[in-house]
C-alpha positions as CSV (number, residue, x, y, z in Angstrom):
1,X,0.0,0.0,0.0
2,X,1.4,3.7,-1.0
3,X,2.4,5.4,2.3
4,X,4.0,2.4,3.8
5,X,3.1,1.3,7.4
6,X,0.5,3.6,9.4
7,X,-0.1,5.4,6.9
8,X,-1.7,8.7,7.3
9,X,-4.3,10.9,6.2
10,X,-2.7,13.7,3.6
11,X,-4.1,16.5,2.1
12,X,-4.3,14.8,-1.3
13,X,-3.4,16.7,-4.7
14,X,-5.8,18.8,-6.4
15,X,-6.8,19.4,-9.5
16,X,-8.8,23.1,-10.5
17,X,-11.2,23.2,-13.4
18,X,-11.2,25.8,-15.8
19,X,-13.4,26.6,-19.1
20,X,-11.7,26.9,-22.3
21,X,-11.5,27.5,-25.9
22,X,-11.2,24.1,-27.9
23,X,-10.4,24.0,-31.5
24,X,-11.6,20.5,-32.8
25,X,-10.8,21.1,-36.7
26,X,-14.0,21.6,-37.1
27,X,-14.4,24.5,-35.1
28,X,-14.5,25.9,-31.1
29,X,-16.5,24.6,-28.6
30,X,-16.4,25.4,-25.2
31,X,-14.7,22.8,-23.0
32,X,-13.8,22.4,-18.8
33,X,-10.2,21.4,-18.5
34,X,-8.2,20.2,-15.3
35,X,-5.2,21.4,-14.5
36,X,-2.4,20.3,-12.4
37,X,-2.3,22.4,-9.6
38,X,0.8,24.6,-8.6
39,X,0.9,27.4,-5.6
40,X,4.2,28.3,-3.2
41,X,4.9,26.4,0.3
42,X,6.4,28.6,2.5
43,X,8.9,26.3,4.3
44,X,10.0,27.5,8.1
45,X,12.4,26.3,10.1
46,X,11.8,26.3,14.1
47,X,9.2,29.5,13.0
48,X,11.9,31.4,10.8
49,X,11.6,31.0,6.8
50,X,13.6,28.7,5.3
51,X,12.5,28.7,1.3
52,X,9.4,28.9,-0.8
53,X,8.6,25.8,-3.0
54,X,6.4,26.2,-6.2
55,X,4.7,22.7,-5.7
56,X,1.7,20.9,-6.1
57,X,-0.2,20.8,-3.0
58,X,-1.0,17.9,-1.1
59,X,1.4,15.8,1.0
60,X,3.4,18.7,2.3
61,X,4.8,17.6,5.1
62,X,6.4,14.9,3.4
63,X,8.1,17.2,0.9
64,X,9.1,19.4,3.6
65,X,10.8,17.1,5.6
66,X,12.1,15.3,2.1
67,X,13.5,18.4,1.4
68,X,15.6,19.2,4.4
69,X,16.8,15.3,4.4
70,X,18.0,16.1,0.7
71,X,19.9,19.4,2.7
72,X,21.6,17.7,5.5
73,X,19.5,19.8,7.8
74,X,17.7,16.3,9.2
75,X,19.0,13.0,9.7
76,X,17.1,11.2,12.1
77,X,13.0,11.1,12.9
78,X,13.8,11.4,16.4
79,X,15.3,15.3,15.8
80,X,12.2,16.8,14.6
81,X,10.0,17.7,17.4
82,X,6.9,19.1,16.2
83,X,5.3,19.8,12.7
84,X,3.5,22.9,12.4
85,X,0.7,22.9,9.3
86,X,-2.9,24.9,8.7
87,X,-5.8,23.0,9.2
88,X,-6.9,23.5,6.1
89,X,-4.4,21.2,4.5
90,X,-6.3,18.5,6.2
91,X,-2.4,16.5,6.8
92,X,-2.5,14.2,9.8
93,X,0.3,12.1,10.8
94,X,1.1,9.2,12.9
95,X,4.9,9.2,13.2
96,X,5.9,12.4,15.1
97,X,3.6,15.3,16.5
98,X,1.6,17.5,14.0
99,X,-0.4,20.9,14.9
100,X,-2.8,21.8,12.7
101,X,-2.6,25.6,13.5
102,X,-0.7,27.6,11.2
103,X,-3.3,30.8,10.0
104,X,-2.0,30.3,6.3
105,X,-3.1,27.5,4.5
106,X,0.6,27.3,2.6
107,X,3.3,27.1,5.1
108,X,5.0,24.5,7.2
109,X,6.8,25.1,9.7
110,X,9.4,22.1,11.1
111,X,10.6,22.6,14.4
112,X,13.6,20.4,15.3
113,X,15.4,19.7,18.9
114,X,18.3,19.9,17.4
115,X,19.6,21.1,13.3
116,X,22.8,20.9,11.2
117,X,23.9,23.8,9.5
118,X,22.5,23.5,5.6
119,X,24.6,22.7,3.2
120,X,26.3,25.8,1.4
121,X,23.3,26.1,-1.5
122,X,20.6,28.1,-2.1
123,X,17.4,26.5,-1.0
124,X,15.7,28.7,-3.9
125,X,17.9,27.2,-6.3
126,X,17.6,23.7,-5.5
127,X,13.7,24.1,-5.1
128,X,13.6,25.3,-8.4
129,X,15.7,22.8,-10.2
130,X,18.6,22.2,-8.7
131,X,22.4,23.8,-9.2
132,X,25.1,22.3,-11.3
133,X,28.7,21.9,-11.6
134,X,31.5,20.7,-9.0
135,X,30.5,22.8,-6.1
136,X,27.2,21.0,-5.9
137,X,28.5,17.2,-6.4
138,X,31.8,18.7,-4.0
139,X,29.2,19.6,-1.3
140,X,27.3,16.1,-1.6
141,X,30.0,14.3,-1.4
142,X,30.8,16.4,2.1
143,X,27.6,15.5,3.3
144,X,26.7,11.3,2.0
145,X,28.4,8.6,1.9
146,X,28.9,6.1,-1.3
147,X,26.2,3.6,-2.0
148,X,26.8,0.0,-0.8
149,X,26.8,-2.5,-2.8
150,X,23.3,-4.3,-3.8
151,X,20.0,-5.1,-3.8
152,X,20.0,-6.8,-7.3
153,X,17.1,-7.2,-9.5
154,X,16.3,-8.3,-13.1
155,X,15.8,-5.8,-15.9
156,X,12.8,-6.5,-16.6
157,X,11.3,-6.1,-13.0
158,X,13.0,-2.6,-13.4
159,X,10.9,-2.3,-16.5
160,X,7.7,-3.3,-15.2
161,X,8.0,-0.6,-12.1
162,X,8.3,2.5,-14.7
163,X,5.0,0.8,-16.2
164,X,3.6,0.3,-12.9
165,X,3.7,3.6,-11.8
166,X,2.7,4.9,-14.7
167,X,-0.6,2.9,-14.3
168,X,-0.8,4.9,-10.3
169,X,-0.6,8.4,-11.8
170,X,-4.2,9.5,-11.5
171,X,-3.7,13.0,-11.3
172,X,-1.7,12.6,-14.6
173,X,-4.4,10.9,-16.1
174,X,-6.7,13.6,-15.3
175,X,-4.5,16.4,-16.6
176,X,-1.5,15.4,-18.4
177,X,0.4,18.2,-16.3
178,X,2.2,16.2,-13.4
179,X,5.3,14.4,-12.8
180,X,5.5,11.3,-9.9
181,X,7.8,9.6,-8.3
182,X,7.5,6.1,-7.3
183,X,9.7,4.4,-4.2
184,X,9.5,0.3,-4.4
185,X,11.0,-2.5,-2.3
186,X,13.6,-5.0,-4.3
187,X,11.0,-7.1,-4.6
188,X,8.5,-4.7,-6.5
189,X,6.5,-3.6,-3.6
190,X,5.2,-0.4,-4.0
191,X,6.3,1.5,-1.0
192,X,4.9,5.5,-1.9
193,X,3.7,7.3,-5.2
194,X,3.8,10.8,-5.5
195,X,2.7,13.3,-8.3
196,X,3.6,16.7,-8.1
197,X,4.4,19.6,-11.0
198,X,8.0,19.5,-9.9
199,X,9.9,16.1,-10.0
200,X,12.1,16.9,-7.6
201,X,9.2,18.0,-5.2
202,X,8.0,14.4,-6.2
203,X,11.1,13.0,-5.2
204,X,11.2,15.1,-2.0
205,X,7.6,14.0,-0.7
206,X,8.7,9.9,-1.7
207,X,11.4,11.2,0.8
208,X,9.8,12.6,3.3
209,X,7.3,9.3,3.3
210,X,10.1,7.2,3.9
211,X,12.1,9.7,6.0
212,X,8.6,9.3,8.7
213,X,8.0,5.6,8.3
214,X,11.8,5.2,9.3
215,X,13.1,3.8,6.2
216,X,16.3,5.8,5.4
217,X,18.7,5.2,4.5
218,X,17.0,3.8,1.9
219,X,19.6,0.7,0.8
220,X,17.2,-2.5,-0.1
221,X,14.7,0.2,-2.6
222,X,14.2,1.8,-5.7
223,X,13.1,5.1,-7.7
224,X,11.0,5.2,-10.2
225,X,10.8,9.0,-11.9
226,X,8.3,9.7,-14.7
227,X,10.8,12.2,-16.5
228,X,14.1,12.8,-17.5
229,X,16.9,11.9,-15.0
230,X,18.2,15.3,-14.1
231,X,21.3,15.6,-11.4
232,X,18.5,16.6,-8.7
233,X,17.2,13.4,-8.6
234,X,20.4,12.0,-8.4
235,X,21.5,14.2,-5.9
236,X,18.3,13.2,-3.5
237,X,18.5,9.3,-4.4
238,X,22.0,9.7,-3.0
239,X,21.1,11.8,-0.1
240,X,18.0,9.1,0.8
241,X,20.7,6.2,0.3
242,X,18.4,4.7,-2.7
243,X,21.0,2.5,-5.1
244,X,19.0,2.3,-8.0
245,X,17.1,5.1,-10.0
246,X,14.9,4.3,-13.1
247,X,13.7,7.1,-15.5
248,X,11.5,7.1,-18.8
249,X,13.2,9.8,-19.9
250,X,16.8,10.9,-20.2
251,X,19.6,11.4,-17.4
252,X,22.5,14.3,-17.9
253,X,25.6,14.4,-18.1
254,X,26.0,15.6,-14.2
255,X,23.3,13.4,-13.4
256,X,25.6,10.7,-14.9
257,X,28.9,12.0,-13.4
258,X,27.3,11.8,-9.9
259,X,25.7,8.6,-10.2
260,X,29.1,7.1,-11.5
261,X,30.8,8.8,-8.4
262,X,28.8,7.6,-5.6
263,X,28.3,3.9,-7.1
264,X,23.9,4.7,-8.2
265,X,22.4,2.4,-10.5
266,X,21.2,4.7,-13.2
267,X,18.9,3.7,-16.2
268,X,17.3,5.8,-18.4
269,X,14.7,5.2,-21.3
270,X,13.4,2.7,-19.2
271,X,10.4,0.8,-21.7
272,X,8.8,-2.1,-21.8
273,X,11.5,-4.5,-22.9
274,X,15.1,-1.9,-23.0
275,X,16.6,0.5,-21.4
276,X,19.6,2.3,-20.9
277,X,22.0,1.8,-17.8
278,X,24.6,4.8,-17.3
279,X,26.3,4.0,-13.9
280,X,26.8,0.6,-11.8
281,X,25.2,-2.1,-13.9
282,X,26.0,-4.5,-11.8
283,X,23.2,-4.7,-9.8
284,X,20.9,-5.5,-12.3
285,X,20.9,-9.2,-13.8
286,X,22.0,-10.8,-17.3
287,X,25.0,-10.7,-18.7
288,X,26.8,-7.5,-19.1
289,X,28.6,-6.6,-22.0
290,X,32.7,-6.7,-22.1
């Protein structure tokens, strides 16, 4: 089941109707469209502001707390104290304290016992879509370790997950405007699915999910992106301890550089019977070429 054990209750994803103009060919008619919803999180830290996400609302907490995993500013469950969220969101949780008594419906406010310092990047910029070059993989590599070795798993099971959670988008199905990130067991278990407008905010609340049901570092799992395999989601698989990331689209060349660095299974143009591994093959079964 998505959401792992004791699950909560999360403000789910919406999706706003709007009339529009459609051309048919044969002329304009008048037609309601969904769209994927987008609107900034305000992200505090102990009550001061920390960032503002451009997200998808719905399952804040999670990217929140994904978010500031991915940072270094978290590390353990036990360090964050209290979560502070509007009523409104209608988020519960079961795995640490949550008050639902902010005034404005778009802010969280995580308040830790203790905090690292963040790492030396702009919380705007990686929020956005991350920040490239040698500064960022220099600053990871500060802050993670290198993947261990295993879990391994057939190619085609790694196939049949990017079909899989295609087939748990329903948001995407609705309005064509979302990206989601899947987390899966070894085995194929489905472990949390997330859709949001930003992958990495995808990524983030897959994160966070794990990050409150006590899962990371994340060393026996796998994630599934709908999109391209940018460095970001790289940079959080590394940062959550996940070994093996499969995309349906394309990775980049930083994405590639990182992933060969810290030892990730990467795959890209992940399809029903071929794919494209970039970094640490191994893990995956068959014989690899010479």
């Amino acid at each position: 089941m998505a959401g792992g054990g004791g699950a909560p209750v999360t403000g789910r994803p919406r999706a706003p109707a709007v009339l529009t103009a459609r051309w048919t060919g044969e002329g304009w008619t008048a037609a309601e469209d969904l769209l994927a919803g987008e609107e900034p999180l305000q992200v505090l830290l102990n009550g001061r502001p920390l960032t503002v996400l451009m997200r998808t609302p719905g399952h804040d907490l999670e990217l929140a707390l994904g978010l500031l995993w991915a940072e270094g500013v978290v590390h353990d469950r036990r360090q964050v104290r209290e979560l502070m969220i509007s009523a409104e969101a209608g988020e519960r949780e079961t795995a640490v304290a949550v008050r639902a008594d902010l005034v404005e419906s778009n802010q969280v406010d995580v308040r830790l016992s203790t905090a690292r310092s963040p790492l030396r990047r702009s919380f705007l910029s990686t929020s956005a879509c991350g920040i490239c070059g040698v500064t960022a993989v220099e600053s990871l590599a500060r802050s993670f370790p290198g993947l261990p070795p295993g879990p391994r798993l057939e190619p085609e099971l790694l196939a049949e997950l990017v079909g899989r959670l295609r087939s748990i988008q329903p948001l995407f199905e609705r309005t064509g405007g979302l990206h989601a990130a899947g987390l899966f067991q070894a085995d194929g278990s489905l472990v949390a699915v997330r859709e949001d407008v930003g992958r990495h905010n995808a990524v983030d609340k897959v994160v966070g999910r794990a990050f409150l049901d006590g899962l990371l570092p994340a060393h026996q799992h796998v994630l599934v992106v709908s999109g391209r395999g940018g460095f970001e989601i790289v940079q959080k698989a590394v940062a959550a301890g996940i070994p093996i990331v499969a995309a349906v689209g394309a990775p980049s060349s930083l994405a590639v550089a990182t992933a060969r660095r810290f030892g990730l299974t990467l795959a890209g143009f992940v399809r029903e019977r071929r794919m494209n591994v970039y970094a640490a093959p191994e893990r995956l079964g068959g014989r690899l070429p010479s």
